[in-house]
C-alpha positions as CSV (number, residue, x, y, z in Angstrom):
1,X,82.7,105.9,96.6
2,X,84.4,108.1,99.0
3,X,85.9,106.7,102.2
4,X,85.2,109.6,104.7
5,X,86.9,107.7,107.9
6,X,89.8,105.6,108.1
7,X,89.5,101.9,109.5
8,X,91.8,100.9,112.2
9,X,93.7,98.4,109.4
10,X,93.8,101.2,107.0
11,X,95.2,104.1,109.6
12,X,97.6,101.0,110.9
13,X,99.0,100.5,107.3
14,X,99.5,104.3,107.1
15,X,101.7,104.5,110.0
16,X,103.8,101.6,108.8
17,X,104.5,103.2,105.5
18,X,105.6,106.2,107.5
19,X,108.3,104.0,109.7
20,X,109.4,102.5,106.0
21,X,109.9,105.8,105.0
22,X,111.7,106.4,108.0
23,X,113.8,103.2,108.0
24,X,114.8,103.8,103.9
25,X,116.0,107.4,105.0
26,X,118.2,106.4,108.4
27,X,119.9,103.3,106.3
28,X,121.4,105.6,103.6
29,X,120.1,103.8,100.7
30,X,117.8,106.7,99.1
31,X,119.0,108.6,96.2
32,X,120.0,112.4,96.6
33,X,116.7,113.5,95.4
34,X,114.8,111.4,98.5
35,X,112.5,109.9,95.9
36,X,110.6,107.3,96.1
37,X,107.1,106.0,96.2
38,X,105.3,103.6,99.0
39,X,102.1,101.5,99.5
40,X,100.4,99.1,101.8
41,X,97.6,96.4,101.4
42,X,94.7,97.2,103.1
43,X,92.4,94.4,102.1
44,X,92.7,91.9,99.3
45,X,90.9,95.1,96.9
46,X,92.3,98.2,98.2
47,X,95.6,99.6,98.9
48,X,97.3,102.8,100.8
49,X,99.8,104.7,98.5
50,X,102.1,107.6,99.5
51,X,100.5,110.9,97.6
52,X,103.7,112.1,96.7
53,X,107.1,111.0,95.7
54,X,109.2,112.8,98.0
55,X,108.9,111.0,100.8
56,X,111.3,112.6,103.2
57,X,109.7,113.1,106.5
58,X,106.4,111.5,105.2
59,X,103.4,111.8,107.6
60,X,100.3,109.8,107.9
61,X,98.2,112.3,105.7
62,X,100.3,111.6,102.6
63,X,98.8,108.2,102.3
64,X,96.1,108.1,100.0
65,X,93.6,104.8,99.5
66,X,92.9,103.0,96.1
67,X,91.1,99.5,94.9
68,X,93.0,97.6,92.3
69,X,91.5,99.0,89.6
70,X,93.2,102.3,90.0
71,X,90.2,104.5,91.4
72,X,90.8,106.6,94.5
73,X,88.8,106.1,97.6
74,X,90.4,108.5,99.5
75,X,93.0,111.7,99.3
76,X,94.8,112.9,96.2
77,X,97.7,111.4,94.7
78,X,100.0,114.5,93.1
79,X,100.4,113.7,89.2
80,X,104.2,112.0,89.0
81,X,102.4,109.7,92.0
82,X,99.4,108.7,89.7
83,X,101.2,107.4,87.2
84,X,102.5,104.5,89.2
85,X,99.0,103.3,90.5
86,X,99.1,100.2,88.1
87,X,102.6,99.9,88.9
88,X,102.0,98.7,92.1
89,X,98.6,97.4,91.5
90,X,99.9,94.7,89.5
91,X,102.1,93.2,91.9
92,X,99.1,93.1,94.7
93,X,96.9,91.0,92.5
94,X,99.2,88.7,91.0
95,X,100.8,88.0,94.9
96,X,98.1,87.4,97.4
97,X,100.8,87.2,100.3
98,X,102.4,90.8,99.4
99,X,101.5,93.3,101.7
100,X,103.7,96.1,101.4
101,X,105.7,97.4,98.0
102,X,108.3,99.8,97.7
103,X,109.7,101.8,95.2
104,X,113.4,103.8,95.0
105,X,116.6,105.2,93.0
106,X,118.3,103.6,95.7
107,X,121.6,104.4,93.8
108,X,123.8,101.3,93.5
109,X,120.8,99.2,92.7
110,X,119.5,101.8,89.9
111,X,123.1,101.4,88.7
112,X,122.2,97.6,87.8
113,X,119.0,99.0,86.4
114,X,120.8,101.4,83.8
115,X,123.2,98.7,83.1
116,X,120.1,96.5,82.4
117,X,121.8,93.8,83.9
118,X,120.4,91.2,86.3
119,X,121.6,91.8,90.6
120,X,123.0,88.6,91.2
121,X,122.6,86.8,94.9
122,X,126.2,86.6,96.1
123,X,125.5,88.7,99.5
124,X,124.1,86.6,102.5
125,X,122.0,89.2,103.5
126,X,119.5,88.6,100.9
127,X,119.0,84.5,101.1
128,X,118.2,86.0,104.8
129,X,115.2,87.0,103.2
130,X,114.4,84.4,100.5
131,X,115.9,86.7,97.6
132,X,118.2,83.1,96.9
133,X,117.9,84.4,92.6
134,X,119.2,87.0,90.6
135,X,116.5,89.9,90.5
136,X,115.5,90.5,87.0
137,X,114.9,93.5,84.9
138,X,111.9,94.2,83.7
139,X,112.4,95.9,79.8
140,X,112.1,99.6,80.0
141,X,108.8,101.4,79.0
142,X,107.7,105.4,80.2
143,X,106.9,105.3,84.0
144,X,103.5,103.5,84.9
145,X,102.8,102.7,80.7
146,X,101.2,99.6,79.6
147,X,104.3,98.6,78.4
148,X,106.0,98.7,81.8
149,X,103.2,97.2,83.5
150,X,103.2,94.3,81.5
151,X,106.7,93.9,81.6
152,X,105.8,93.7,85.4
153,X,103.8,91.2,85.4
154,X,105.3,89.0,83.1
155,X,108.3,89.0,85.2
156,X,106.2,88.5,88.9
157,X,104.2,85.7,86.8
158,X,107.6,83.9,85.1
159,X,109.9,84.4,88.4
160,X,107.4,83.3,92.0
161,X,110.1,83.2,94.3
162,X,111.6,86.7,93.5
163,X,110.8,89.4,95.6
164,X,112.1,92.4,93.7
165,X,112.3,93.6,90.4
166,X,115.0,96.3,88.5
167,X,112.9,98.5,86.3
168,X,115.5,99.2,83.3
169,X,116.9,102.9,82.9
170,X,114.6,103.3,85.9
171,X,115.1,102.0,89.4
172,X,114.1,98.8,92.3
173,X,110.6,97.5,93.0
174,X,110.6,95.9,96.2
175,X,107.4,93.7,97.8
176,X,107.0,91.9,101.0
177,X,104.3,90.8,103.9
178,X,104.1,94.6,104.9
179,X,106.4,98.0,104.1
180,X,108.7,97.5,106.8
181,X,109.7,94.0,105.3
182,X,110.3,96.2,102.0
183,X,111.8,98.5,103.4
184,X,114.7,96.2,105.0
185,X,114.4,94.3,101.2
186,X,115.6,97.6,100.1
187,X,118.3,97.9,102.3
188,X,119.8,94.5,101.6
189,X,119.5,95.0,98.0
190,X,121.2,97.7,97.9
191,X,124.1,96.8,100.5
192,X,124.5,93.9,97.5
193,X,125.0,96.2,94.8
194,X,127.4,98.2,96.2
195,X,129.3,95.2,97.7
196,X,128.7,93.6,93.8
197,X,129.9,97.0,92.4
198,X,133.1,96.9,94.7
199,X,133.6,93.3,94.3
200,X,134.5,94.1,90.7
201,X,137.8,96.0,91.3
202,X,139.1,92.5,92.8
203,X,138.0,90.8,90.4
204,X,134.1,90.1,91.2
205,X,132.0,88.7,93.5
206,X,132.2,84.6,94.0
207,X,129.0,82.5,94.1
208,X,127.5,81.0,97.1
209,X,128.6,76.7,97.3
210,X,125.4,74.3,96.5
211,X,122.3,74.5,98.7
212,X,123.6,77.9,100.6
213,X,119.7,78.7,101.0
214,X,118.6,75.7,102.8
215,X,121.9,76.1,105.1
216,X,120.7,79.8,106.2
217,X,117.4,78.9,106.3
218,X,118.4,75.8,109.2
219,X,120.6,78.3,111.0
220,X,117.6,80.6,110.9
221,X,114.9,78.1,112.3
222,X,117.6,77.0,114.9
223,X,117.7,80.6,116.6
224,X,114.4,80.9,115.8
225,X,113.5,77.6,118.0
């Protein structure tokens, strides 16, 4: 089936991933290359994924629209962009609440990645948004494989209360309720690696005291009250 005309939700999710885009590139946090790779929930069976991985100055007509299963309902997804499909796929059916996932070589993080060691959550920033675990890596396998994919979903399966992944020799997967929400994930989690990276010349980064979580999270719901 073709899709010939875009719904309101659907043309709404586009312009989101476009202010993501936007928000990844004004932070600092993309590698040099701008790479990266975007997408949005439509409805729980279809998704909106950016067509191409540069994503620089991405407009609305990048976006293309896919069901879970991979097939496209509408728009073209360049080659290096199809690959990922079941990347992000898998996240959107194993997390009901997800709405928007984002991909980068967001350069400190990717550092953890290559390292294939775990980011730990020593930077306030990210119990701010729930992140209160170490984010795990996910074994390497080629770009969008079987073998990655599983590794995936394995690791959204065996860890519920993560919201990113480090794919090994690879790069971050970040997922929240839409792209913006990843987007800002992004930025925190790489603000932590580089603090984490730094930290290490004085001789690391010191863990948060007992129940630092539910002591931001009470702050939080104060101002929020």
């Amino acid at each position: 089936m073709t899709v010939t005309t875009r719904s309101d939700a659907a043309t709404a999710r586009g312009d989101a991933l476009v202010g993501a885009a936007r928000h990844l590139f004004t932070s600092g946090v993309m590698s040099h290359s701008g790479h990266a790779n975007l997408s949005a929930r439509v409805d729980p069976e279809r998704f909106m994924l950016t067509t191409t991985g540069m994503v620089r100055d991405l407009r609305p007509d990048q976006v293309a629209v896919l069901d879970l299963d991979g097939a496209i309902l509408e728009g073209e997804l360049a080659p290096e962009n199809a690959e990922i499909v079941a990347m992000h796929a898998v996240v959107y059916r194993a997390r009901p609440a997800v709405g928007g996932i984002i991909h980068t070589h967001s350069p400190a993080a990717t550092a953890f990645a290559l390292a294939n060691k775990e980011l730990p959550c020593r930077a306030e920033p990210l119990l701010r948004f729930g992140q209160a675990e170490p984010i795990p890596v996910v074994a390497w396998g080629p770009r969008g494989s079987d073998i990655s994919v599983r590794g995936i979903r394995t690791l959204v399966e065996e860890r519920p209360t993560t919201s990113a992944l480090l794919l090994a020799n690879h790069g971050l997967l970040a997922f929240g309720t839409d792209p913006l929400g990843a987007a800002r994930l992004v930025v925190a989690i790489e603000e932590s690696a580089e603090a984490e990276l730094a930290a290490s010349a004085l001789g690391g980064a010191a863990d948060f005291p007992a129940g630092a979580l539910e002591q931001v999270r009470a702050s939080m719901a104060r101002v929020g009250s």
